[in-house]
Backbone as CSV, one residue per row, in Angstrom:
resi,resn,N_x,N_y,N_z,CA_x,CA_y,CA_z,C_x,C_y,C_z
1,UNK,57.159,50.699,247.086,57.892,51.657,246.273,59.374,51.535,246.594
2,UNK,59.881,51.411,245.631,61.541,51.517,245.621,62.387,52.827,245.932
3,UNK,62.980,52.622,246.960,63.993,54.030,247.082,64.645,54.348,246.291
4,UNK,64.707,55.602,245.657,65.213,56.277,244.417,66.715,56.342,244.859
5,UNK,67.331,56.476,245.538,69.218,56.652,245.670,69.114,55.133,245.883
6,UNK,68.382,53.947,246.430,69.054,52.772,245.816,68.935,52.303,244.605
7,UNK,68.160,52.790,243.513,67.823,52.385,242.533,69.181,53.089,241.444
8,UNK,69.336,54.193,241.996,70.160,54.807,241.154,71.510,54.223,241.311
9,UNK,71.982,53.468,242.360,72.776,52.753,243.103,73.447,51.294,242.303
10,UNK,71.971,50.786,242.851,72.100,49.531,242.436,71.572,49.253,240.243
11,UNK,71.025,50.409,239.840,71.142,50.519,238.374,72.679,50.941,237.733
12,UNK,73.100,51.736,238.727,74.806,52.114,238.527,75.360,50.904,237.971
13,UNK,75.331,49.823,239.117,76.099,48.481,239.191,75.665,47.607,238.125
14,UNK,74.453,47.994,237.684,74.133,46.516,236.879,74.812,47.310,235.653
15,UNK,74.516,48.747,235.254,75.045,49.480,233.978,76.448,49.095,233.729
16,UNK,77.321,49.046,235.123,78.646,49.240,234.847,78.958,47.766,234.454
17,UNK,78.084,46.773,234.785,79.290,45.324,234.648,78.775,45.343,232.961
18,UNK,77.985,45.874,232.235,77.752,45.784,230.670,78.814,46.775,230.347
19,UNK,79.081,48.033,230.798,80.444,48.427,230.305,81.633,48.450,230.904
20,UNK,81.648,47.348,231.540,83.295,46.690,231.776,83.364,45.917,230.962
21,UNK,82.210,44.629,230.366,82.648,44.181,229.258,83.725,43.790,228.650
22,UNK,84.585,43.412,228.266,85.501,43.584,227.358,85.188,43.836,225.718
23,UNK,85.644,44.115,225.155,84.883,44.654,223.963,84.486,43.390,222.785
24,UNK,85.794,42.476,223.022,86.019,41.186,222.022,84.697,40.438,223.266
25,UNK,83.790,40.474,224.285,83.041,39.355,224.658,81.753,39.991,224.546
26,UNK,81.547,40.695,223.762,80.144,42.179,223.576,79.605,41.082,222.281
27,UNK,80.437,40.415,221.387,80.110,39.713,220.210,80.309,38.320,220.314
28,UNK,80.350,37.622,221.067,80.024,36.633,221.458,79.281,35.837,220.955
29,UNK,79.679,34.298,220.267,78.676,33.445,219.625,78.035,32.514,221.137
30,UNK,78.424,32.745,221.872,78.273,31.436,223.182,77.068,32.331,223.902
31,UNK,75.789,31.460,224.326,75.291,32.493,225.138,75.042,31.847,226.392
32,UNK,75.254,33.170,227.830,75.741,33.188,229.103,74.862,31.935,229.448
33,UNK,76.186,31.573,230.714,75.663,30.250,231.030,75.795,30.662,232.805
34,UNK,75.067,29.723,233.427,75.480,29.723,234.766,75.434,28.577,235.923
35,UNK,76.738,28.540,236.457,77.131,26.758,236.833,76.829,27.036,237.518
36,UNK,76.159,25.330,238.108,75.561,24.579,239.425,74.463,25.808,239.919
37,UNK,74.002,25.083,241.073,72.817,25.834,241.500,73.406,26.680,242.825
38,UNK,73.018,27.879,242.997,73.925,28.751,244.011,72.657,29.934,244.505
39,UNK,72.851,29.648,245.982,71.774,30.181,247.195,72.264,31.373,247.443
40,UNK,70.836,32.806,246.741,71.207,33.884,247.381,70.043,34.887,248.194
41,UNK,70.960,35.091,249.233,69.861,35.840,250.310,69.227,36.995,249.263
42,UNK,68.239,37.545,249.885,67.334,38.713,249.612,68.336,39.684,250.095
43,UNK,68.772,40.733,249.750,69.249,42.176,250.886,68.286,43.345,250.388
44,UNK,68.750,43.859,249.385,67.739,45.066,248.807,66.233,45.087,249.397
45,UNK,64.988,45.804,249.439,63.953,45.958,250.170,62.846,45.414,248.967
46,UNK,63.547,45.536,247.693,62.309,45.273,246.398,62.689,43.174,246.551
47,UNK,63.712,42.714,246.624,64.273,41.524,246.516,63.525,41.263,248.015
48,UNK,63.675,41.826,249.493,62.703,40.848,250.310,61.549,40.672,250.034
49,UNK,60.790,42.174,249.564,59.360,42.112,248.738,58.745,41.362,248.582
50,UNK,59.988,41.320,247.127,58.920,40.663,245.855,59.698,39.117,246.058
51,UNK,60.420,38.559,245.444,61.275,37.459,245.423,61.668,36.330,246.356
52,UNK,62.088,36.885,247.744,62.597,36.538,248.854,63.925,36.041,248.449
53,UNK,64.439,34.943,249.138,65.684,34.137,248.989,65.579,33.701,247.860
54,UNK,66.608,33.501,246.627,66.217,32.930,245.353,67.800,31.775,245.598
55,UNK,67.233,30.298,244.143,68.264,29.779,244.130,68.551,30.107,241.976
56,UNK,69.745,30.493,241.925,70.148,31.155,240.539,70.879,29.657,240.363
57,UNK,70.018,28.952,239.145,70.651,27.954,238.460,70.375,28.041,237.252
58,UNK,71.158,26.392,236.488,71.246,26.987,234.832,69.515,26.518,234.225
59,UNK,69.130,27.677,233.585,68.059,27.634,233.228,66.639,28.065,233.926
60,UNK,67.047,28.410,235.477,65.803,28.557,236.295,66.130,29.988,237.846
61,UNK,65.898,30.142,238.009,65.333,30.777,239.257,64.123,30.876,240.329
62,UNK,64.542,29.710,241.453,63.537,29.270,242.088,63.149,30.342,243.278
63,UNK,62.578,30.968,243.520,62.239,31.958,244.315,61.482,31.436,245.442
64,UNK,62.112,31.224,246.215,61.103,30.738,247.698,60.087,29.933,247.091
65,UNK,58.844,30.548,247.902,57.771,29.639,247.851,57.103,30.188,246.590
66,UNK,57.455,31.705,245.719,56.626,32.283,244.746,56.441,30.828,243.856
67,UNK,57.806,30.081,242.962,58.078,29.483,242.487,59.228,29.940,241.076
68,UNK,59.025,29.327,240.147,60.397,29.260,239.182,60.172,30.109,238.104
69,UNK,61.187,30.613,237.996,61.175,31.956,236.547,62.262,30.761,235.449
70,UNK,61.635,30.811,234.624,62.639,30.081,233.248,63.765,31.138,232.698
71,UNK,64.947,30.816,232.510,65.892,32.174,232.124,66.602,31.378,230.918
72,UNK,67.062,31.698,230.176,68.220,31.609,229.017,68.641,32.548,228.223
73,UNK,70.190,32.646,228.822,71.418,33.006,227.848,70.768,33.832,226.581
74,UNK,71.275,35.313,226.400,70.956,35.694,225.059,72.453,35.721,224.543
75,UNK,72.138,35.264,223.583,73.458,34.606,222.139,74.185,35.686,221.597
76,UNK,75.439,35.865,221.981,75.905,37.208,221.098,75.707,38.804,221.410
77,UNK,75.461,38.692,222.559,74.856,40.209,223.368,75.927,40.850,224.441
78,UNK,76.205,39.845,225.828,77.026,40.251,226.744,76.872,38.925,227.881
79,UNK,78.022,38.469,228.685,78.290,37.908,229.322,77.077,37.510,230.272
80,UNK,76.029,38.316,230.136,75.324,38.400,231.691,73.891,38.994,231.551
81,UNK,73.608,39.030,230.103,72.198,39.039,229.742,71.292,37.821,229.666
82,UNK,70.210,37.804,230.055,69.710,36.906,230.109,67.960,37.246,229.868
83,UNK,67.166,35.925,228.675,65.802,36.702,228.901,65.000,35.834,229.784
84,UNK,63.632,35.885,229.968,62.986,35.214,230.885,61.359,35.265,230.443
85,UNK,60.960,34.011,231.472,59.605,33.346,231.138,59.012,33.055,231.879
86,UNK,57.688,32.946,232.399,56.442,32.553,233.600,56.784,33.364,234.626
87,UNK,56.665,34.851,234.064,56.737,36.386,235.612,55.000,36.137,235.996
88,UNK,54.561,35.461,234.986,52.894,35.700,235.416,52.473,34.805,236.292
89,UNK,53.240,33.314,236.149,52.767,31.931,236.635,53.297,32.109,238.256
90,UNK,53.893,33.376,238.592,54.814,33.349,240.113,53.542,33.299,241.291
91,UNK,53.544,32.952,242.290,53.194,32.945,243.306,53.377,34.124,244.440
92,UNK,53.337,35.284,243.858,53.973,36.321,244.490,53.027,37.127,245.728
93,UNK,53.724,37.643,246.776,53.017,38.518,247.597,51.672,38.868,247.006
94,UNK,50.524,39.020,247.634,49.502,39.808,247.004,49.483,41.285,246.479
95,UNK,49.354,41.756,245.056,49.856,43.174,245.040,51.289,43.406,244.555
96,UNK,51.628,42.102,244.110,53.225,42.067,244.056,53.490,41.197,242.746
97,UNK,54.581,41.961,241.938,54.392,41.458,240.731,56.432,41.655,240.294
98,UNK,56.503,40.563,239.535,58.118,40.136,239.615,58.759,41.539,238.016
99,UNK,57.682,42.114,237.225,57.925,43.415,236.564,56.877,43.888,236.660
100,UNK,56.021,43.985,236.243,54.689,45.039,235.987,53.587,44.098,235.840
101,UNK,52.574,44.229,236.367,51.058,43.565,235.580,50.863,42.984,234.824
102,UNK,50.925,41.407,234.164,50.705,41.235,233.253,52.028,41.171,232.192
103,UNK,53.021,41.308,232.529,54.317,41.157,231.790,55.043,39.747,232.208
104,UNK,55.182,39.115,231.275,55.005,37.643,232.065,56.410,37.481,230.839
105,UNK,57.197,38.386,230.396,58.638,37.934,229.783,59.467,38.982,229.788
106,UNK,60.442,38.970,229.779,61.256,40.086,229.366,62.985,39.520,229.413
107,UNK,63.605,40.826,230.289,65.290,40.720,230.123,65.472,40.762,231.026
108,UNK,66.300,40.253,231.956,67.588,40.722,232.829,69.285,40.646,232.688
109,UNK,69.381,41.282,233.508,71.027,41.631,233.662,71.823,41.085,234.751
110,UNK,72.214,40.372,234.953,72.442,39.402,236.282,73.801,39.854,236.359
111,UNK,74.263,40.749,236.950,75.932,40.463,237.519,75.980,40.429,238.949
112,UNK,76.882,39.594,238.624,77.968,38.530,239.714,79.712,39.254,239.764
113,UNK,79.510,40.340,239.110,81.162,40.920,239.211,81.457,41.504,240.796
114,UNK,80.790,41.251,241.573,81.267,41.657,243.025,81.117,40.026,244.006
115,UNK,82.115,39.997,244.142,82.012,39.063,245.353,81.034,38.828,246.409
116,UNK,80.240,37.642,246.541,79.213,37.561,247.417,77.762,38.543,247.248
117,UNK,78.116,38.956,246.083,76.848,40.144,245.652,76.278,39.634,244.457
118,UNK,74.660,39.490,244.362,74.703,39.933,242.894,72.936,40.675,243.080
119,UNK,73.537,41.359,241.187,72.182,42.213,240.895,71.747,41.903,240.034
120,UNK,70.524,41.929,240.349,69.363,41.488,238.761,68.583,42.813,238.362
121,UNK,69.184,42.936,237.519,68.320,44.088,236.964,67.117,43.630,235.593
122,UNK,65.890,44.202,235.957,64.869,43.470,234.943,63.998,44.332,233.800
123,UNK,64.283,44.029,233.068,63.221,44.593,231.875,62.438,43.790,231.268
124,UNK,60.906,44.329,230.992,59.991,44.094,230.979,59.952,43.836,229.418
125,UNK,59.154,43.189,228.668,58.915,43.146,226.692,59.868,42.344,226.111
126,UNK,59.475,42.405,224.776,60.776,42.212,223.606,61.691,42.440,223.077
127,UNK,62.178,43.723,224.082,63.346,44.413,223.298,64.347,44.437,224.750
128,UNK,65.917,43.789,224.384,66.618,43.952,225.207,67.403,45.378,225.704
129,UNK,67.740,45.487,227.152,68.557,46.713,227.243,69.447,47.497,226.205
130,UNK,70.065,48.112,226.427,71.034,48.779,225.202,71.989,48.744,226.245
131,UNK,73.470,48.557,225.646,74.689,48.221,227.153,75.060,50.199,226.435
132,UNK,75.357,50.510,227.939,75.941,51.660,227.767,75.013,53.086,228.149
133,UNK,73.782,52.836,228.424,72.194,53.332,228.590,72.266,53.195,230.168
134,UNK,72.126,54.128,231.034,71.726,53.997,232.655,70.507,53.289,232.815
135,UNK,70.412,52.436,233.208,69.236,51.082,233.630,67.898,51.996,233.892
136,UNK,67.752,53.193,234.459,66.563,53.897,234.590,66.004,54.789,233.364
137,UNK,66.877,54.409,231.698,66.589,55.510,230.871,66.356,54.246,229.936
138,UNK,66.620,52.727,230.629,66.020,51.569,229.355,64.586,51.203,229.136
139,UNK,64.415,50.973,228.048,62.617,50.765,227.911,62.492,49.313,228.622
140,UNK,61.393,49.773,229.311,60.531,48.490,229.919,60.952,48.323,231.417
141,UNK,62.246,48.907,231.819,63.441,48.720,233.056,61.898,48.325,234.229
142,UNK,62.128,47.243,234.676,60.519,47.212,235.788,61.450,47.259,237.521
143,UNK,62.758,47.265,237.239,63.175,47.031,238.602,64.890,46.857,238.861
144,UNK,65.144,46.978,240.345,66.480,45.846,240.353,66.331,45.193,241.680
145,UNK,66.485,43.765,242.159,66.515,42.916,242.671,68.290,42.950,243.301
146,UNK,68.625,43.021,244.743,70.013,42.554,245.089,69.867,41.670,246.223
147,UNK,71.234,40.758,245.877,71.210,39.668,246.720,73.319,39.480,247.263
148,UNK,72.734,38.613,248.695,74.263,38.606,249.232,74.475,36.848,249.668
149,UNK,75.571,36.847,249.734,75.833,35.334,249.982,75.868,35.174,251.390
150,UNK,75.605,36.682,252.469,75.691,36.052,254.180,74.258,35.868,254.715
């Protein structure tokens, strides 16, 4: 179970980098990309959990030994949305599941706007977050994942 003041915490952070935004990159024809492959520790208690150490490259997220989540860029949304594929195919803790049971796609929110930090915030289905919505009032929201570069 996730601690409720870090969730509210670390949902703060992922909410706020969708409304820092700039308003002209909210409409965006390019969708988010992310260079070279870059090693980040587990810190948060749901990220040692579930995930462990992940490596965030373009197109993938290799999670320790679970194995690889498929990710790509949503087109025209926000800098740092991203949806995803094979939550079911993971190799995860026993009892341990990367959103919910059986939800094997959805959304995340990946910011990188803090130095040596980042947060993944994840939603579960077909329908992406709404920017501007507190991460605990979005449909499907299954979690947030944080990671540090020490």
């Amino acid at each position: 179970m996730r601690h409720p003041r870090f969730l509210n915490i670390a949902g703060a952070l992922g909410i706020a980098a969708l409304l820092m935004t700039p308003v002209g990159s909210l409409a965006q024809d390019e969708e988010p990309e992310i260079a070279g492959p870059e090693d980040w520790h587990a810190y948060s208690y749901s990220a040692e959990q579930i995930t462990g150490d992940i490596i965030l490259a373009p197109g993938t997220i290799e999670m320790g030994n679970a194995g690889v989540l498929t990710i790509t860029g949503v087109e025209g949304y926000t800098p740092n949305l991203f949806s995803f594929s094979g939550a079911t195919s993971l190799n995860l803790p026993e009892g341990k599941y990367f959103c919910e049971k059986g939800v094997d796609k959805g959304f995340m929110v990946i910011d990188r706007s803090q130095p040596d930090f980042l947060v993944i915030d994840v939603f579960g289905g077909d329908v992406p977050p709404v920017a501007g919505k507190g991460v605990d009032q979005q449909a499907g929201f299954c979690g947030s994942f944080t990671y540090n570069k020490s």
